[in-house]
MARMI-849007 format. One line per field, with one value per residue (C-alpha): residue in one letter; chain; z, y, x. Coordinates in Angstrom, 2 decimals. Layout:
residuo A / ...
cadena A / ...
pz Z / ...
py Y / ...
px X / ...
# end
This chain:
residuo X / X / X / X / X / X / X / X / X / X / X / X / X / X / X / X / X / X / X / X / X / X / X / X / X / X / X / X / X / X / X / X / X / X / X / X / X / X / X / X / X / X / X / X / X / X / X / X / X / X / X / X / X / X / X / X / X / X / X / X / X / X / X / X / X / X / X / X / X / X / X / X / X / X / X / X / X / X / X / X / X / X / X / X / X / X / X / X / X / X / X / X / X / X / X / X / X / X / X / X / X / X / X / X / X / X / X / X / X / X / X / X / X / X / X / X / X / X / X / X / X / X / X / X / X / X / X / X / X / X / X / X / X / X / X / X / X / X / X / X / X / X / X / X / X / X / X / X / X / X / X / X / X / X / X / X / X / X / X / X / X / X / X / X / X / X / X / X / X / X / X / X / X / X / X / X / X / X / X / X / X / X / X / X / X / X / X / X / X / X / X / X / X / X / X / X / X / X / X / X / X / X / X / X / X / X / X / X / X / X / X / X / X / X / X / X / X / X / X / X / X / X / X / X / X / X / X / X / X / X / X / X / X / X / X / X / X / X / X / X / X / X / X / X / X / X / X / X / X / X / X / X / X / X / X / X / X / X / X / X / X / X / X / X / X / X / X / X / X / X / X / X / X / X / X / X / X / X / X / X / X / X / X / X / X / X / X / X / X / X / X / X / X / X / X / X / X / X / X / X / X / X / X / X / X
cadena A / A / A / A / A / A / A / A / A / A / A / A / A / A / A / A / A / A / A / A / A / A / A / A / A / A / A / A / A / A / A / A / A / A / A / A / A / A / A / A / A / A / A / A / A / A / A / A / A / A / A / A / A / A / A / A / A / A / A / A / A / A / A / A / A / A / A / A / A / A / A / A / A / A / A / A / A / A / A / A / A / A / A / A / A / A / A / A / A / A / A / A / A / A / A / A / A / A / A / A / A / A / A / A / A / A / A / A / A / A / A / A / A / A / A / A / A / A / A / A / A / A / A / A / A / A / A / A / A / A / A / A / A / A / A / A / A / A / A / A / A / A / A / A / A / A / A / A / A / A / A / A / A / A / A / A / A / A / A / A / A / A / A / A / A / A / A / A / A / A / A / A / A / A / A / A / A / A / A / A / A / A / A / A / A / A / A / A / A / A / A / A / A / A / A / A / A / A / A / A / A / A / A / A / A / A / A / A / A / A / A / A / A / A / A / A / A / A / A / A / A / A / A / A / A / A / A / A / A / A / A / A / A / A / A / A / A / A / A / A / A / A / A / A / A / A / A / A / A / A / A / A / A / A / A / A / A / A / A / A / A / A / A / A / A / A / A / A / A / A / A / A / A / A / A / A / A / A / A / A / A / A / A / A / A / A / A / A / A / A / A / A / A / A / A / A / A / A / A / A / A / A / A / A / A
pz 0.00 / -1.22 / 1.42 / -0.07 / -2.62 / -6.43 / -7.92 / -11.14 / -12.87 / -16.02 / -18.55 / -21.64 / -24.13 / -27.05 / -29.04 / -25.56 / -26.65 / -24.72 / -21.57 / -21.70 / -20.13 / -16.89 / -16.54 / -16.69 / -14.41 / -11.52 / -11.97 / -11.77 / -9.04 / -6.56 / -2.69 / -3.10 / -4.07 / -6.12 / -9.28 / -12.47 / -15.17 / -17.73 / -20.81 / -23.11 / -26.73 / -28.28 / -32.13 / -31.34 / -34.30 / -32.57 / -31.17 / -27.70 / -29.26 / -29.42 / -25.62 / -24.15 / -26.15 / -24.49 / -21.05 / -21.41 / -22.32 / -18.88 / -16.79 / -16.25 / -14.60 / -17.32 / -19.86 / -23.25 / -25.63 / -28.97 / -30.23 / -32.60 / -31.27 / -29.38 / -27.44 / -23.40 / -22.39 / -24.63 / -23.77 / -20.08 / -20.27 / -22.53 / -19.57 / -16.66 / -19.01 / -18.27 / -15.16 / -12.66 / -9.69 / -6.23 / -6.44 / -9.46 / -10.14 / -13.44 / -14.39 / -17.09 / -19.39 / -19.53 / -15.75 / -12.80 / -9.79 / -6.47 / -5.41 / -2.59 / -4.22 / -4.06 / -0.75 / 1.01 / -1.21 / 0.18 / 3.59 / 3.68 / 2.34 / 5.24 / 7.80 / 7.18 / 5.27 / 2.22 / -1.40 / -2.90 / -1.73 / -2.69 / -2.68 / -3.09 / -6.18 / -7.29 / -10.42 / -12.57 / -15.71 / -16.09 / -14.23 / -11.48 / -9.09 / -7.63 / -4.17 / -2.34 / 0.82 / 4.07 / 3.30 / 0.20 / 1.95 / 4.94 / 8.52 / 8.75 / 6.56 / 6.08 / 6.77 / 5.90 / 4.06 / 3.07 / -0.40 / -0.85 / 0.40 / -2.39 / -5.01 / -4.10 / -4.32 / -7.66 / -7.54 / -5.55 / -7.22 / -6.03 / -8.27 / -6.06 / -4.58 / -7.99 / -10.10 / -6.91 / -6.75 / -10.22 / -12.06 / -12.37 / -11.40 / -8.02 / -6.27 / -5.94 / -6.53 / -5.07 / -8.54 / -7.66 / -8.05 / -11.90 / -11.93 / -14.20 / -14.59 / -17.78 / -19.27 / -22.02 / -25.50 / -27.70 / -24.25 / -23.47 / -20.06 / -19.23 / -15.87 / -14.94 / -16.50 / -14.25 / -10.91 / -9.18 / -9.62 / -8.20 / -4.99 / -4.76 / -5.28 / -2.63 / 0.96 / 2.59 / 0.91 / 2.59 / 1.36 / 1.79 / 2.00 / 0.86 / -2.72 / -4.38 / -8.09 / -10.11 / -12.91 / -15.75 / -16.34 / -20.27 / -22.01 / -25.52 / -23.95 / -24.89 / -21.80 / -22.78 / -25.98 / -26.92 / -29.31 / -29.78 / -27.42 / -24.72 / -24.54 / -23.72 / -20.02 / -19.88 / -20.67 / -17.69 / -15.52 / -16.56 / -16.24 / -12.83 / -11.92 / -13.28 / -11.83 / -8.53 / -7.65 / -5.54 / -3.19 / 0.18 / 1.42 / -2.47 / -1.96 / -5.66 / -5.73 / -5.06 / -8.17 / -9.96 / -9.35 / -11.03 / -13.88 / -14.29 / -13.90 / -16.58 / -19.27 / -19.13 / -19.43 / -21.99 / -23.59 / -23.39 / -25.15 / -28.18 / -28.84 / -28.39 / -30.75 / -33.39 / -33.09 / -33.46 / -34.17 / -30.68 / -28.57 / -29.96 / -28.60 / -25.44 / -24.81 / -25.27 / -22.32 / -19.71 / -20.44 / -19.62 / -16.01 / -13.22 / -10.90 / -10.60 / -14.38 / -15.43 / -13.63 / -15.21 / -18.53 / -18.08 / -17.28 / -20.30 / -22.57 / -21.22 / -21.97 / -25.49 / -26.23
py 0.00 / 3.42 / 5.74 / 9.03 / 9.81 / 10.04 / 13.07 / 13.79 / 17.27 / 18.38 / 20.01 / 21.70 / 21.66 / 23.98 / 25.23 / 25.75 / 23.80 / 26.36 / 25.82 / 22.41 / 20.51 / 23.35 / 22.58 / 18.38 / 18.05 / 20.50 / 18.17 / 14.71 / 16.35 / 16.41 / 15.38 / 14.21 / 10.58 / 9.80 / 11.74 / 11.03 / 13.63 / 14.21 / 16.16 / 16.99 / 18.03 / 20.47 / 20.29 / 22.00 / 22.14 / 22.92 / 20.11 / 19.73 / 16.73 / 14.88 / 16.43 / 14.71 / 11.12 / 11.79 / 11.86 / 9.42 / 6.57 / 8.10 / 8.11 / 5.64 / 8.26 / 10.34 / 9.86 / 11.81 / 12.81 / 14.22 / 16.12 / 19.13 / 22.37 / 23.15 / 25.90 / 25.70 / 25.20 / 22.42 / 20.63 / 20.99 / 19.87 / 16.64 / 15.91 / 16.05 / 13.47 / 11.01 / 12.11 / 9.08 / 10.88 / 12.27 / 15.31 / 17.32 / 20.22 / 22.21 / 23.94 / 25.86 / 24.13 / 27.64 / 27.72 / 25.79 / 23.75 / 24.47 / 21.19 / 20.28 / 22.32 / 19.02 / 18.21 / 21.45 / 21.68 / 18.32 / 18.59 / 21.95 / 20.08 / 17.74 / 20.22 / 21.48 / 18.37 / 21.07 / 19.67 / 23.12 / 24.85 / 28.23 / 28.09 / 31.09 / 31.89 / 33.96 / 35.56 / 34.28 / 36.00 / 34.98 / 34.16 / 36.49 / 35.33 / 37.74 / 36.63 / 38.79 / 40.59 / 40.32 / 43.65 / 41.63 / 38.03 / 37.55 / 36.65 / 33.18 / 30.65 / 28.74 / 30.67 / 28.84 / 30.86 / 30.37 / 30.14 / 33.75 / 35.08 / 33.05 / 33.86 / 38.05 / 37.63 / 38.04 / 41.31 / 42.15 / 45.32 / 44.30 / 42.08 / 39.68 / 38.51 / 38.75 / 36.42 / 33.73 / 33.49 / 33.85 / 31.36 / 27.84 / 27.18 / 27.40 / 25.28 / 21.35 / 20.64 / 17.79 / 15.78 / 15.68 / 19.51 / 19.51 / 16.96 / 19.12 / 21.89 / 22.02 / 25.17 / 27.27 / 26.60 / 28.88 / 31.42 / 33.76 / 34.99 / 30.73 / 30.95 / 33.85 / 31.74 / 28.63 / 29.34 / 30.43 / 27.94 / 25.69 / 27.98 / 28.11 / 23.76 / 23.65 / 22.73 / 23.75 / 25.67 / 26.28 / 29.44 / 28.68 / 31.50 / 28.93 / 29.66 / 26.42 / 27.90 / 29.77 / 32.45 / 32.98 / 36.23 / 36.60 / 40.52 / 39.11 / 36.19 / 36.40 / 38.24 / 41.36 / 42.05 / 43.01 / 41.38 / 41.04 / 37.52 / 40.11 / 41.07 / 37.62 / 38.95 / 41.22 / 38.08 / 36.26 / 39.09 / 39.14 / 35.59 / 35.86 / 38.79 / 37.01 / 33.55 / 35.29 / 38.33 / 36.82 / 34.68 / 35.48 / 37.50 / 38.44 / 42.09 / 42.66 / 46.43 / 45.13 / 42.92 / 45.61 / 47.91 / 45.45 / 45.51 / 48.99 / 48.65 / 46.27 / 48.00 / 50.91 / 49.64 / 47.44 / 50.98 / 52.24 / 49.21 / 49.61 / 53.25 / 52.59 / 49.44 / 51.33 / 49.04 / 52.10 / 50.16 / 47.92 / 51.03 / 52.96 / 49.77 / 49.55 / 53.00 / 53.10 / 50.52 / 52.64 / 55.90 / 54.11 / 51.95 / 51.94 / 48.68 / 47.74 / 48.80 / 47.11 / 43.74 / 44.10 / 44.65 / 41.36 / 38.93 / 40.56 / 39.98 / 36.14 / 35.65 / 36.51 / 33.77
px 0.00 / 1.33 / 2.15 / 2.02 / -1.19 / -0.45 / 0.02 / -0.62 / 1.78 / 0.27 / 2.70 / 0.92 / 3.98 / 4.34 / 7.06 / 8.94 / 12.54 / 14.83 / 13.21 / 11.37 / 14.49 / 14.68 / 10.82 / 10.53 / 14.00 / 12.47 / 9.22 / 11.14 / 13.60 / 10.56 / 11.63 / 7.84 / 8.02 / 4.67 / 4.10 / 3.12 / 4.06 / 1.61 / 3.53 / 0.57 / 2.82 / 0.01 / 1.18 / 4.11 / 6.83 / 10.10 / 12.75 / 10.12 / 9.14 / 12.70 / 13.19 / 9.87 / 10.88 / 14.44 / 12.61 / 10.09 / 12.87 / 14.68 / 11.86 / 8.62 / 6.84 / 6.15 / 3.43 / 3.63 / 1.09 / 0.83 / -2.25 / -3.25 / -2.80 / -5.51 / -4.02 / -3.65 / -7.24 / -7.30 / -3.90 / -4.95 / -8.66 / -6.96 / -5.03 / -7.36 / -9.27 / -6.32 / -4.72 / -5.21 / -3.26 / -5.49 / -4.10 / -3.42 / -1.10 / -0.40 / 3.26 / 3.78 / 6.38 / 8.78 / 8.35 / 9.99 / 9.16 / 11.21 / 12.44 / 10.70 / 7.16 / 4.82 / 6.17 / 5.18 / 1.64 / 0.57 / 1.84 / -0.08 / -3.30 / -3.40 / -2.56 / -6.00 / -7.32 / -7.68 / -9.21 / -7.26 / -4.22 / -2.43 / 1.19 / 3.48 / 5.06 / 8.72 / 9.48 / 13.02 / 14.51 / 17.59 / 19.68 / 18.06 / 15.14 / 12.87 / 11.09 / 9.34 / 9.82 / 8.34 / 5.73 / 4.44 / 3.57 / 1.20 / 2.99 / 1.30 / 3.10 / -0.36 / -3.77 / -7.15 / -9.62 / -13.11 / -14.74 / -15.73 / -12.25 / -10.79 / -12.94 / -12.31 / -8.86 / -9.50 / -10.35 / -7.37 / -5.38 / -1.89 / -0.41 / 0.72 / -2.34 / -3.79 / -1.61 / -1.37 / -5.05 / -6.16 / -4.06 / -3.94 / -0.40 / 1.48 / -1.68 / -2.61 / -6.15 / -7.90 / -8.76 / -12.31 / -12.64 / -12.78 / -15.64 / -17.87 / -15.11 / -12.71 / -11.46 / -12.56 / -11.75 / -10.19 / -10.36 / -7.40 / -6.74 / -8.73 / -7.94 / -10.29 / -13.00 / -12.20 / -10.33 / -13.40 / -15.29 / -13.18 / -12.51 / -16.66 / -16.63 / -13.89 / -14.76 / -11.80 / -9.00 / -5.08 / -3.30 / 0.59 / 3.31 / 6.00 / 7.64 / 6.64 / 6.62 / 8.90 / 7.34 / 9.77 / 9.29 / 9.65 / 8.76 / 7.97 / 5.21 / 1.80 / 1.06 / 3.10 / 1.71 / -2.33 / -4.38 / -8.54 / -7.71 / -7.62 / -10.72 / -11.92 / -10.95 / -14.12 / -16.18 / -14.54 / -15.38 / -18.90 / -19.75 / -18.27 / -20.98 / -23.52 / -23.09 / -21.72 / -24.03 / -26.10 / -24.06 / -24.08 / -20.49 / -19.97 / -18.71 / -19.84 / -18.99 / -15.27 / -15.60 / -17.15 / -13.88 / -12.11 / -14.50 / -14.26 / -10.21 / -9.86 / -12.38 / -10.23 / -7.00 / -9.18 / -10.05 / -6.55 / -5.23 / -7.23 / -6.69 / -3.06 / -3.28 / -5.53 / -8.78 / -11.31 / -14.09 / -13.75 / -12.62 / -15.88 / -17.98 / -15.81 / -16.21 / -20.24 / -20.26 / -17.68 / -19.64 / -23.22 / -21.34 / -23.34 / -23.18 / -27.21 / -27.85 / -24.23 / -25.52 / -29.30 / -27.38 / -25.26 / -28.35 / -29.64 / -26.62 / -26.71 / -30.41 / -29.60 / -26.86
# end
């Protein structure tokens, strides 16, 4: 009988060759003894390929699959379909794993006998890391928060608190959770459309100050530069009012300063870009903002799919 409960690491893989090695040894390095390593190739056309066939000859606990690309929601939502593991877990494949990152995660979910637990995150661009200081991270090296104070972490303005609650990496998930969760298709910014629903599903949920997870911090990703994808944000943000609004301890106007945050910047972004026709749309909907008519407006907007 196994001692320690399987966990399963799911590595979306695309076109990452320059980092893909730094990524799979900081997954197989674990101090944590029972992983299986899902590396989900999604179509990519550089050498990552050749890399995960190096690693799965190495290594029994990795499994490898090819598909079309799909792009991250897909690759992810393919491998929750096979993952077999407890626990699951999801890294980035130009990112990093601290070595003993599983280890602390799961000791922190049975401190509390969490299904979902936060870990702390640094950032890296080479060959520099960047942790943060004691003014940026809570005292307590594990608090236990309920589901609404995870889901308005969301809306939290510093960046921080922001990124560590809003994305899918950096946490270990109780497998269970995704029963009747998967992420968006085609969706950018697919976290925001999928994180808090699993904080809302969770029963109990461990928020860990230990760095587990390293960010690469890279100026030309996806993140750094604007395109149309972008505005698939707003629609995260909406669905969250919508399906949110009414829960009990939902400080909606909180959420609803976020909303108005991100449709400017939104705003900005196209003017800047030159999409006049989108920024003229955009800009109809900031000049007419007001939180009970905005919420009316959204159940309206949903009715109408």
């Amino acid at each position: 009988m196994k001692k320690y409960p399987l966990i399963s690491v799911i590595v979306p893989v695309y076109n990452v060759e320059q980092y893909l090695r730094q990524c799979i040894d900081s997954i197989l390095n674990q101090t944590y003894p029972e992983i299986e390593v899902l590396l989900i190739n999604d179509g990519s056309t550089d050498a990552s390929d050749d890399i995960c066939r190096e690693y799965v000859e190495r290594d029994n606990r990795i499994r490898y699959f090819v598909k079309e690309n799909g792009g991250l929601s897909d690759a992810r939502n393919y491998a929750l379909d096979r993952a077999t593991g407890e626990y699951v877990t999801f890294v980035d494949s130009d990112d990093f794993l601290m070595e003993q990152a599983l280890e602390k995660l799961y000791a922190t979910s049975l401190l509390g006998e969490s299904d979902l637990v936060v870990g702390f995150f640094c950032y890296f661009e080479e060959p520099y890391f960047q942790f943060f200081t004691q003014h940026d991270i809570p005292k307590l090296p594990i608090t236990f928060i309920g589901n609404i104070d995870a889901v308005q972490q969301l809306d939290d303005m510093v960046d921080v608190n922001f990124l560590r609650f809003s994305t899918a990496w950096g946490k270990l998930y109780k497998r269970s959770l995704f029963e009747g969760i998967r992420y968006p298709y085609g969706k950018y910014a697919e976290d925001q459309f999928t994180t808090w629903k699993l904080y809302l599903k969770a029963e109990k949920i461990a928020v860990s100050n230990q760095t587990v997870y390293v960010y690469r911090y890279n100026p030309n990703g996806l993140s750094k530069s604007f395109n149309l994808s972008h505005m698939d944000y707003i629609d995260a943000l909406e669905e969250r009012i919508r399906e949110t609004k009414d829960i009990d301890g939902i400080n909606i106007v909180k959420t609803y300063r976020m909303y108005d945050y991100v449709l400017k910047r939104r705003l900005s972004e196209l003017e800047f870009y030159g999409y006049e026709e989108e920024r003229e749309k955009l800009k109809h909907k900031i000049d007419h903002l007001d939180l009970e008519n905005i919420i009316n407006q959204l159940e309206l907007e949903k009715q109408d799919e």
